[in-house]
N, C-alpha and C positions, 0 to 999 in steps of 0.2 A: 504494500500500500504506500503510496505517496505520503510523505509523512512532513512536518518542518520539525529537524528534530533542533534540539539547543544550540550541538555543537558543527559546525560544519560537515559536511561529508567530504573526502575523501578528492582532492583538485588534481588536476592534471599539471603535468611540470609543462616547462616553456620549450622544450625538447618535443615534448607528445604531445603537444597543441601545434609546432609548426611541421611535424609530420602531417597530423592531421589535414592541414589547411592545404599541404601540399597533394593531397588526395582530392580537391575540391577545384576543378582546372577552369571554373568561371568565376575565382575569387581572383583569378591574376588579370580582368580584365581591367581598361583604364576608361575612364569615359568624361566628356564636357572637358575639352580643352587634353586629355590625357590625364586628367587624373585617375590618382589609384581609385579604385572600387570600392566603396564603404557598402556592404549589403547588411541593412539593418531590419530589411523585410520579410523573416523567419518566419514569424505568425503567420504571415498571408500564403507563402510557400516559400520551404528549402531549399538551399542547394544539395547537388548528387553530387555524390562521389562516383571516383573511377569505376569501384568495385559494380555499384549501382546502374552504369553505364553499362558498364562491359559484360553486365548479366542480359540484361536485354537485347545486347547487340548479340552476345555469343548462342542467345536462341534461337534470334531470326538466320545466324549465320548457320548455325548444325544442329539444329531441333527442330527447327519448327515445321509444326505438325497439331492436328485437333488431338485434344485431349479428352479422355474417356470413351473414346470413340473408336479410333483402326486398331487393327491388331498387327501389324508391321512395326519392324524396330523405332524408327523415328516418332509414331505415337507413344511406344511406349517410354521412351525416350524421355517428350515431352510431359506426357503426365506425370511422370517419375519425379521431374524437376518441379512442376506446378504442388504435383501434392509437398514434394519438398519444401518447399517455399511456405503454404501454411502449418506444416510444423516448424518449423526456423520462429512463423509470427507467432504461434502459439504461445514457445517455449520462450520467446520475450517477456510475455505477459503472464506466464504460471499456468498457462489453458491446455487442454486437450487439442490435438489437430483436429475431431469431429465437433470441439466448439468452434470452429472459424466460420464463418461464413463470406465470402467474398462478394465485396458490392461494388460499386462506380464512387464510394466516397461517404465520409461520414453523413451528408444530408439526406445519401439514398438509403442509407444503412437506418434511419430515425426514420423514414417513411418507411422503409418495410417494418420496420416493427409497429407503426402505427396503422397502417392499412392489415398487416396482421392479423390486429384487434378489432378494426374494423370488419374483415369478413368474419373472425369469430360472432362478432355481434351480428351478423345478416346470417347466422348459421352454418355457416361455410367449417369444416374441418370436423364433424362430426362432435362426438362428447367431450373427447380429449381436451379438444378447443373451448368449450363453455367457458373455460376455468377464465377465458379473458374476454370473455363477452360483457360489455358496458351497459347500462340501464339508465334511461334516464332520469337526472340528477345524481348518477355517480360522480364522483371530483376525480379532474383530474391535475396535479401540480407541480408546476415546476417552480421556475426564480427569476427576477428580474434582472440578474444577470446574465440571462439567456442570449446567444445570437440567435439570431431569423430558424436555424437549422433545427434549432430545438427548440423553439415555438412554434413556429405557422404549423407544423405539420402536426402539432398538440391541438390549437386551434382548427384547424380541417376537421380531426380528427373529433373534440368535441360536437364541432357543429355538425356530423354525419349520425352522435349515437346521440345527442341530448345531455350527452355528460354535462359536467359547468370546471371551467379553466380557472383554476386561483394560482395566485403566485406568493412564494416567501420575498419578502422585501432586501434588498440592498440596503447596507449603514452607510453612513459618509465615509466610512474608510474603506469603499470600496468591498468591500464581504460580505458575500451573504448571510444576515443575521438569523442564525439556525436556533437562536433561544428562540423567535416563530412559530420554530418548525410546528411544536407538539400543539399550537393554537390554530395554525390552519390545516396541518394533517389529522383528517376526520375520522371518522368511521365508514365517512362515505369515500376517501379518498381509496382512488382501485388504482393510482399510477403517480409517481413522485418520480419525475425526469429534472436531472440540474446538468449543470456544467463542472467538473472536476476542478478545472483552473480557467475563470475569465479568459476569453481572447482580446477583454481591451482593458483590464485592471491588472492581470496579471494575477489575480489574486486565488487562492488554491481553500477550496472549499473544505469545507469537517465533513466529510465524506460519513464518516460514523455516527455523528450526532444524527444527520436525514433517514441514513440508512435504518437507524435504529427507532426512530420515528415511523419512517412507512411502512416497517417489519411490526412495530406495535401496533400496526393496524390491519396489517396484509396484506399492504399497496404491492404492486410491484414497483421495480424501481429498474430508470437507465439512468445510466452516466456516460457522459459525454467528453470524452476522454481526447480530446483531439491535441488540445497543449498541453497534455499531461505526460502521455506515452510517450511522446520525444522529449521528455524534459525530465524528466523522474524515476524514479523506481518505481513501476507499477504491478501488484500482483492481483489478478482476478479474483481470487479467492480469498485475499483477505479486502479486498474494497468491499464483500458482500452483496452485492450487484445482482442480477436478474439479467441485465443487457449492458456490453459495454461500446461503444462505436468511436472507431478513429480511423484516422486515414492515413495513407502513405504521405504523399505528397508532404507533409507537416514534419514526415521524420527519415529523410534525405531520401526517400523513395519516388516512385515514379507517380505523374498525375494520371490521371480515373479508374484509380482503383482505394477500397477503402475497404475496413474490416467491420462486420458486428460479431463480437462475442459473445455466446450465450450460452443459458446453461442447460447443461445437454438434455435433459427432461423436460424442458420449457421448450424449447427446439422442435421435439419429439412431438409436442402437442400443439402446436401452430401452426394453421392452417397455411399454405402458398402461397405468396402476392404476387409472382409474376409467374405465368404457366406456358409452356410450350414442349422444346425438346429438351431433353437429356435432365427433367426434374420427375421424372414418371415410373411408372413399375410397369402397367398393364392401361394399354388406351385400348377401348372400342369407338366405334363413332358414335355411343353415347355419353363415356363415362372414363374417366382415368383416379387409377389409384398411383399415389406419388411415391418417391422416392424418401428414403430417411434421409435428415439433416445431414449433412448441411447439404448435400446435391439439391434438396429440395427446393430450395432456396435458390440457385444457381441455374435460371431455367437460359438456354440456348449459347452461344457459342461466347464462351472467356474471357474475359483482357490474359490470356497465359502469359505476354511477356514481361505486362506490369506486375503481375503476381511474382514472376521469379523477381522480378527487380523487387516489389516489397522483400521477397525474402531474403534478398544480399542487403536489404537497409536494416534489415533485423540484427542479423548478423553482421554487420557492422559496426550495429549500436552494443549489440553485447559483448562484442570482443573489447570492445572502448571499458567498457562494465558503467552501467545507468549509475551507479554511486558517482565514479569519478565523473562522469556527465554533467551531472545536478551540483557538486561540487566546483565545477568550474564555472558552471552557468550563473553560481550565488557569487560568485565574486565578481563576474559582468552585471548582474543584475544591482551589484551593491555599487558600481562602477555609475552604470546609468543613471541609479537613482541620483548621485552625487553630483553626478555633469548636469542635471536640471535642474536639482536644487540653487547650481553655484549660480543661474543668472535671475537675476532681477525680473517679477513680474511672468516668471513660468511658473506653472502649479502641477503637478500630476493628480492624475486623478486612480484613485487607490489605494492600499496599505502601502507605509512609507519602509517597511520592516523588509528584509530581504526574504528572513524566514517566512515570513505571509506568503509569498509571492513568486513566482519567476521573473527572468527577464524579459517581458512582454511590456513597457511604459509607454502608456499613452498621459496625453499632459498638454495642456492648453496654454497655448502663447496670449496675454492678455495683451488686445485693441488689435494683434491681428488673425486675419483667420487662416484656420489647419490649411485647407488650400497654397495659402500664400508661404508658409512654413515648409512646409513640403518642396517645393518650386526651388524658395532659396536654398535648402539644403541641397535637392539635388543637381541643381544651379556647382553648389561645393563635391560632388559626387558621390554626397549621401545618400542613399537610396533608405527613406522611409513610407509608410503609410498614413494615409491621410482618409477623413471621412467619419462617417458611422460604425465601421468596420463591421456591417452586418447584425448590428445593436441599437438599435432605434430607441427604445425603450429604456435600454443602460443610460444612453449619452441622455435621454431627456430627463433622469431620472436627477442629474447632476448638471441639468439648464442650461448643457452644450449641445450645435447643432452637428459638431465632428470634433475631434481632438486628433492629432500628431501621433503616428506610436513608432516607435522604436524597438524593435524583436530582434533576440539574437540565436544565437545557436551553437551548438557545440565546438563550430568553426571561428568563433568571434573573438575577437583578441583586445588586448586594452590599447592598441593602435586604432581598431576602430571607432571605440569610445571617444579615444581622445578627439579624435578627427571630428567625429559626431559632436563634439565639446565644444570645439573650435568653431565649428559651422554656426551652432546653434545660439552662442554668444555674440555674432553679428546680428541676428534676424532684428530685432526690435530697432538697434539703431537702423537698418537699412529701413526699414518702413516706417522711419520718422517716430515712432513712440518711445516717450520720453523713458528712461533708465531709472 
């Protein structure tokens, strides 16, 4: 389980950070005028490494081939490696490979579970499935530190069974305030979905206080694990979870492919959300009985080569080992905080503690706007994010219309910071606002 513990974890030396970065061949690009590269846009997506590269190309190059499908050496070849790849993701996260289930990305992976529920509630998936069929004014809740990913498809999902949407409130420092929980988790709530760690606070959720809250009542529960699993130590089984969804892309993996975790008896009892080829046991042209988890789930032809590449991200991350990861990242994280604090008239918006949080800072330049912050930085060849970041609800919650963020990653060094420091200490004189 992702934890903050008191004392540090475990950093990486200055030796095994510029190996590292040397595995990363578009951190050496130069851009606006030639300067070096600052890439401080990890939240939104990673950069690959070699290894991540070279697994994708080396299966388009001598594998590739459908999977689960011919019986010639090159399929099996290729499935050999696919299935490979979600054990690699598995054993990241403490799971089974028949918990993996392979989706297009964490938003697809929080719709299937919620269309899921949905056909259990239209009756779809026989008895097994009851067990997640909704009634109207069942609750179902999440937090207002949600992005879009883990709400609208909560809100669909409401508005198809009659359930009713509550949410646990945000503190000013950015946290979801879980003393709530046990007032708005009811008897009626049947589903308690949060976010592990903000994607615009940065802030890392009490995973056990919720969890022990919708378990006293029965909820199910996901967690939304997207900037957690590249950034932490995560284990499924001790987060206590029901469903967990993340994506590659977030953890130096390839883009459109993403994970939900599940737990294997819930799996088992859930009904299909997307039907066609190779999620089936026995079709007539009336009627199809489906395949067991996770193929169930996985109807018609694979991303295989993003999956192998998730699988060389997994194993990459683990050979690095998540301690010393989270470990290095608390010291860019305590880096970041400090280079915003030092100028005049920026504010972050979030917990100020390193232990609260990752290195994910978003932070409002006061009189001018994220837009125009964004620009000048990467004007200096700061590459950050700017906007909502998918959080409409967060930023209004804290009576901004977008804030700036700054996201690092395993690759991120305290020459970026500084650079990031440098840049960011002009902005206010360059747009005239006074110091």
């Amino acid at each position: 389980m992702a934890t903050s513990p008191a004392q540090p974890p475990a950093a990486l030396s200055a030796a095994e950070l510029a190996r590292i970065r040397a595995d990363f061949p578009l951190l050496k690009r130069r851009l606006r005028g030639d300067r070096p590269m600052v890439y401080l846009d990890s939240a939104a997506t990673s950069q690959k490494p070699d290894p991540v590269l070279d697994a994708e190309q080396d299966f388009y190059l001598v594998r590739n081939a459908a999977v689960h499908r011919g019986a010639h050496q090159l399929a099996q070849e290729a499935t050999e490696a696919f299935e490979g790849a979600r054990a690699t993701v598995a054993e990241l996260i403490g799971a089974q490979p028949g918990e993996i289930v392979w989706t297009s990305g964490a938003t697809a992976t929080i719709n299937l579970v919620t269309y899921a529920i949905s056909n259990a509630t239209a009756g779809r998936g026989g008895q097994a499935a009851r067990r997640f069929a909704l009634q109207p004014g069942d609750e179902i809740v999440v937090t207002e530190a949600e992005h879009h990913a883990n709400l609208v498809p909560w809100q669909e999902l409401a508005a198809r069974t009659g359930a009713v949407l509550r949410w646990i409130p945000v503190g000013e420092d950015g946290r979801v305030t879980v003393e709530d929980a046990d007032r708005i988790i009811t008897e009626r709530t049947r589903v308690v979905a949060f976010t592990h760690v903000s994607n615009v606070t940065g802030a890392i959720t009490d995973t056990a206080a919720l969890v022990r809250a919708a378990r006293s009542v029965g909820a199910l529960v996901l967690i939304d694990a997207c900037q957690s699993v590249p950034h932490l130590p995560v284990n499924v089984s001790e987060l206590g979870a029901d469903f967990v969804a993340f994506s590659a892309h977030k953890m130096l993996g390839p883009t459109g492919i993403g994970a939900l975790w599940g737990r294997a008896e819930l799996l088992a009892a859930m009904p299909p959300v997307t039907t066609g080829g190779s999620m089936v046991e026995v079709v007539t042209m009336t009627e199809a009985t489906y395949a067991p988890p996770p193929q169930r789930f996985e109807a018609g032809t694979q991303p295989v080569a993003q999956a192998i590449g998730f699988g060389a991200a997994a194993q990459y991350l683990s050979h690095l080992g998540m301690d010393a990861v989270a470990g290095h990242e608390r010291t860019i994280t305590r880096l970041l905080l400090d280079a915003v604090a030092a100028v005049p008239g920026v504010r972050v918006i979030g917990p100020t503690d390193p232990r609260d949080r990752i290195a994910v800072v978003s932070f409002v330049v006061d009189g001018v706007h994220a837009h125009d912050v964004g620009q000048y930085l990467d004007d200096a060849g700061v590459l950050v994010r700017v906007g909502h970041h998918c959080a409409q609800p967060l930023h209004r919650r804290f009576g901004v219309a977008a804030t700036t963020r700054a996201s690092a990653s395993v690759y991120t060094d305290e020459a970026d910071v500084a650079a990031f420091a440098d840049a960011l200490s002009g902005v206010r004189k360059f747009f005239g606002v006074s110091q």
